[in-house]
VEXLO-232960 format. One record per residue (C-alpha): y, z, x. Coordinates in steps of 0.25 Angstrom, whole numbers, plus 5000, padded with zeros to 4 digits. Last residue first. Layout:
<atoms>
YZX;...
</atoms>
This chain:
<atoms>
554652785342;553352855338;552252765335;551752805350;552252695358;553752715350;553852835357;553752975350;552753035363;551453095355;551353245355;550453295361;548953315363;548753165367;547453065361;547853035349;549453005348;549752985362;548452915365;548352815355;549952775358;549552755372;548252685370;548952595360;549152455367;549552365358;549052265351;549152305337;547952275332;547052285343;547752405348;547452485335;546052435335;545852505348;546452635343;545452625332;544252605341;544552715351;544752785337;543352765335;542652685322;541452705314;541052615303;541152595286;542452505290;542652485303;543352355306;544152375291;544652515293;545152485306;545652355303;546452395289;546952525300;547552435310;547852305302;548952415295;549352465308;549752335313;550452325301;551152435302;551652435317;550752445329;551752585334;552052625320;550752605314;549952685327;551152805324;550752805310;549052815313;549552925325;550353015315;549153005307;548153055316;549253155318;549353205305;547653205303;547053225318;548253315320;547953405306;546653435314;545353395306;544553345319;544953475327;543653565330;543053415332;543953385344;545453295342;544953175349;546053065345;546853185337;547153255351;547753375347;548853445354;549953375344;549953455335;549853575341;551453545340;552153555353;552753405352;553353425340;552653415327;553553375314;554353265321;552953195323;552653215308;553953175304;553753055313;552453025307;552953045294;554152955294;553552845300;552252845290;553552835278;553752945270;553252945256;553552885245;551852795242;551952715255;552252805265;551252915258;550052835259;550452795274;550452945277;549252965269;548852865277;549152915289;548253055285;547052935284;547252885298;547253025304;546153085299;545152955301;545652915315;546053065317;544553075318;544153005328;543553135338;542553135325;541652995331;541452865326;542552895314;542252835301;542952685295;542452695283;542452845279;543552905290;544652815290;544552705276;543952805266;544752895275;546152845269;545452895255;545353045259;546953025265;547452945254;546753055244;547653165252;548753095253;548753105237;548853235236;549553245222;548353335217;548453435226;547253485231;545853495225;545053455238;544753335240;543353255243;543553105247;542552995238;542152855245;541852925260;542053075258;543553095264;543753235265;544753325257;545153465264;545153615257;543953635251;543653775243;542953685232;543453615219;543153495224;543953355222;543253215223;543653075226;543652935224;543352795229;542252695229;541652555236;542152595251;542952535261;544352545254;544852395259;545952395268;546752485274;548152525269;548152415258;546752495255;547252635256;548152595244;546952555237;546152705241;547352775236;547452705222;545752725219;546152875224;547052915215;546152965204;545753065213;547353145213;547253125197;545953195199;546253295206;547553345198;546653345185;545653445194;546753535197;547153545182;545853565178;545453675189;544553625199;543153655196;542853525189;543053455203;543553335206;542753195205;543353055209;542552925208;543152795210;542852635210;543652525215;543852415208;545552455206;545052575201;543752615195;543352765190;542552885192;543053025187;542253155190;542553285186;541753375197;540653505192;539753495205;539453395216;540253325227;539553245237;539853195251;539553095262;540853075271;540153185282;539053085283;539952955287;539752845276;539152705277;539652615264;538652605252;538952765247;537952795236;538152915227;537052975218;537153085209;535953165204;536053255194;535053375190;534753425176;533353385177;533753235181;535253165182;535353035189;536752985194;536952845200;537452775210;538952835212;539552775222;540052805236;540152955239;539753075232;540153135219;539153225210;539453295197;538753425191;538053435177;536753375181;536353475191;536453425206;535853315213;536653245225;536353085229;537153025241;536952885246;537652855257;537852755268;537952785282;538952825295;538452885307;539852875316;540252995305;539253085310;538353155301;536853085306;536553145291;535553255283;536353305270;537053395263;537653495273;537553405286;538453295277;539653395279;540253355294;541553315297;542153325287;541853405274;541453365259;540153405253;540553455238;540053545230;540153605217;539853705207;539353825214;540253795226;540053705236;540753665250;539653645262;540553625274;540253765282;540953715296;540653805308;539853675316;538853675304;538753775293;537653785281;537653895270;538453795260;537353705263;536153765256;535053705260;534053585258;533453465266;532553345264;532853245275;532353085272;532552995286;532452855285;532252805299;532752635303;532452625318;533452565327;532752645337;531252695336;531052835328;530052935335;528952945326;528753095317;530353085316;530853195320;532153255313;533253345317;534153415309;535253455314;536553545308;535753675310;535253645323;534053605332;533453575314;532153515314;531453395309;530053325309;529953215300;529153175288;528653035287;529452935275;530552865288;530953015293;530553125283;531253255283;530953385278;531553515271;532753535280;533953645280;535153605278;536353585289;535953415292;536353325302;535553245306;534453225320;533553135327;532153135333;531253025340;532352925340;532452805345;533852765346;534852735335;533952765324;534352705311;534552785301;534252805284;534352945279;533653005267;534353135262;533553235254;534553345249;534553505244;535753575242;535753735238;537053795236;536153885225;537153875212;537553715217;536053675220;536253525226;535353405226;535453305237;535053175239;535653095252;535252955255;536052925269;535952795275;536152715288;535952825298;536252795312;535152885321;535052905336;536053035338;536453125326;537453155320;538453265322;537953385332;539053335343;540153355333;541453315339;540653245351;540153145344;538753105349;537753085335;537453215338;535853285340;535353155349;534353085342;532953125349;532253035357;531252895356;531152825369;529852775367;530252765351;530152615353;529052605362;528152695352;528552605341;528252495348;526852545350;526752585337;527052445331;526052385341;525052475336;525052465322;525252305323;524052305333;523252385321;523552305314;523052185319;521752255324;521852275340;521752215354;522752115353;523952225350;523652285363;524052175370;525452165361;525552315365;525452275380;526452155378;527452245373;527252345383;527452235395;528752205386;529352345386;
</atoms>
């Protein structure tokens, strides 16, 4: 490298100023992307080895849609700002629709789809490392036709739609690295005609209406994973308000009978209380807004969309349910998983605190449930055959990765003691707050607080396919 620098500096003499700049910079250039190759098709989980992409950490997301509700039809722009990783002379996202063009840093760029869920794009220069690229995709489709790895997520009707599913859903709305270990912030714009709402996360920043079509944008100023991103659009009552400082927006759906929808709302409107009772639990809520949305479509699950959970039109009593949506603004949303083997660390932290919820609001105390939950499932249960510390990708969403996740968050606070447990989770949530973590790092910090030695309690209750022991050591004695 040095004799080839002082060659190119030799060179230089012998030329016009500029011209010696020109052919400098494009020597470097050419040195730097040397090595120059494609991104690897997966950002490397082993879950989902299509996920992401290899060589790239995006920073921004600047997503415009405008959606056709009578046709399906959804059309975007999205303008992505990364950083390349390696040098790079072609690198992939994720994305179902079908592509009109892409520009990479204002030049048009070669692309192609290997696979339905990827496109790929070449840069007309290979890209050096530590580069800052701003990539523009035009794309449009009708997502309710798409499928990828057996799951068909895009959930509309005539009247509304809503983007909502985990793991994966930003592949049907919009280009993205869509792992969670790639987090990035967000600003979300959707079009549609001027009589129908839109929610999204973050913040409202304006709302612009032209030619009888609405735009709605949403900013969200804290890193998100992609599968957080959302928007709800159609006939939706919305109620925005301020409690205790903090801001809220809540919108159910107008297709929902009156009654129903009166139920829903009341349920929304406890939701500035919840997060401030999660805050004595963990700490600071780590984003600027709350609130939440209720659809009228055939959806059966809630999902925790960073700043705004999605619910289904359930009971309207279902408190835990809100706790649970809201704990993973804490497990989940800030603090995100580095890879999906972790995911009882999300589930299973935000079921406890229902738990916690419920022990301190009337209900049975975290000792009795997790010993009537013990009690409840004997040692030949199916149950217990699932490793919730790596549980496979067919089996993320397993009622063991939720109940006994929890079981294993209350038989930690037993073992360390309350307040031990307490520091624990107010720590974790704090030390990586809008991060990654690992459960490797987690059951370090557990030790760390507590000073014990855990690898024998962590192994019964995460990493064995029975039944753990009911000794003391295990949270159980």
């Amino acid at each position: 490298m040095l004799l080839l620098a002082v060659l190119v500096a030799a060179a230089a003499l012998l030329l016009p100023p500029a011209a010696a700049q020109r052919a400098a910079s494009a020597t470097i250039d050419d040195v730097a992307t040397a090595a120059a190759r494609a991104g690897a098709s997966g950002i490397g989980d082993r879950y989902f080895p299509a996920d992401g992409s290899g060589g790239i950490d995006v920073t921004t997301y600047d997503v415009h849609v405008r959606y056709d509700f009578a046709r399906g039809l959804l059309a975007g722009r999205t303008r992505i700002v990364l950083r390349t990783t390696q040098a790079l002379r072609s690198f992939g996202l994720d994305l179902l629709l079908p592509v009109q063009a892409v520009r990479v840093d204002g030049r048009p760029a070669g692309f192609s789809k290997p696979t339905r869920h990827e496109l790929r794009v070449r840069p007309t220069r290979p890209l050096a490392q530590g580069r800052r690229v701003v990539v523009v995709v035009d794309y449009a489709g009708r997502p309710g036709e798409l499928s990828y790895l057996g799951e068909r997520n895009w959930l509309a009707d005539r009247r509304e739609v809503v983007t909502m599913n985990q793991p994966h859903m930003a592949p049907w709305w919009f280009p993205a690295n869509d792992h969670p270990s790639d987090k990035a912030r967000f600003d979300i714009r959707v079009s549609v005609p001027r009589g129908r709402e839109v929610v999204s996360n973050g913040e409202l920043v304006r709302r612009s209406v032209r030619d009888g079509v609405a735009t709605s944008h949403w900013r969200s100023r804290e890193p998100m994973a992609t599968y957080l991103a959302f928007f709800a659009a159609g006939d939706f009552v919305v109620e925005r308000g301020r409690t205790d400082g903090l801001p809220w927006v809540n919108a159910v759906s107008a297709q929902l009978p009156p009654r129903v929808r009166a139920g829903q709302q009341r349920l929304l409107r406890r939701t500035p209380g919840i997060v401030r009772w999660l805050e004595r639990e963990l700490g600071d809520y780590p984003f600027r807004s709350t609130g939440g949305v209720v659809t009228a479509l055939p959806v059966y699950f809630a999902l925790e969309n960073q700043t705004r959970p999605t619910y289904y039109a359930g009971s309207p009593d279902d408190v835990s349910l809100v706790v649970h949506e809201q704990a993973h603004q804490w497990f989940g949303d800030s603090v995100a998983l580095e890879r999906w083997r972790d995911i009882w660390l999300n589930e299973g932290l935000a079921t406890w605190l229902e738990v916690r919820y419920a022990e301190t609001h009337g209900g049975p105390s975290g000792p009795e449930w997790l010993r009537d939950q013990y009690a409840s499932r004997p040692a030949g249960d199916p149950f217990w055959r699932l490793r919730i510390g790596d549980p496979g990708a067919a089996r993320i969403f397993d009622e063991a990765v939720y109940v006994r996740g929890a079981m294993t968050a209350q038989a930690l606070r037993e073992r360390i003691g309350a307040a031990d447990f307490g520091v624990l989770l107010r720590r974790w949530a704090a030390t990586h707050r809008h991060g990654n973590a690992t459960g490797v790092q987690f059951r370090a910090m557990a030790e760390q607080v507590s000073g014990e030695d855990l690898d024998g309690f962590f192994a019964a209750w995460l990493d064995t396919a029975s039944r753990p022991a009911p000794t003391a050591a295990n949270g159980l004695g």
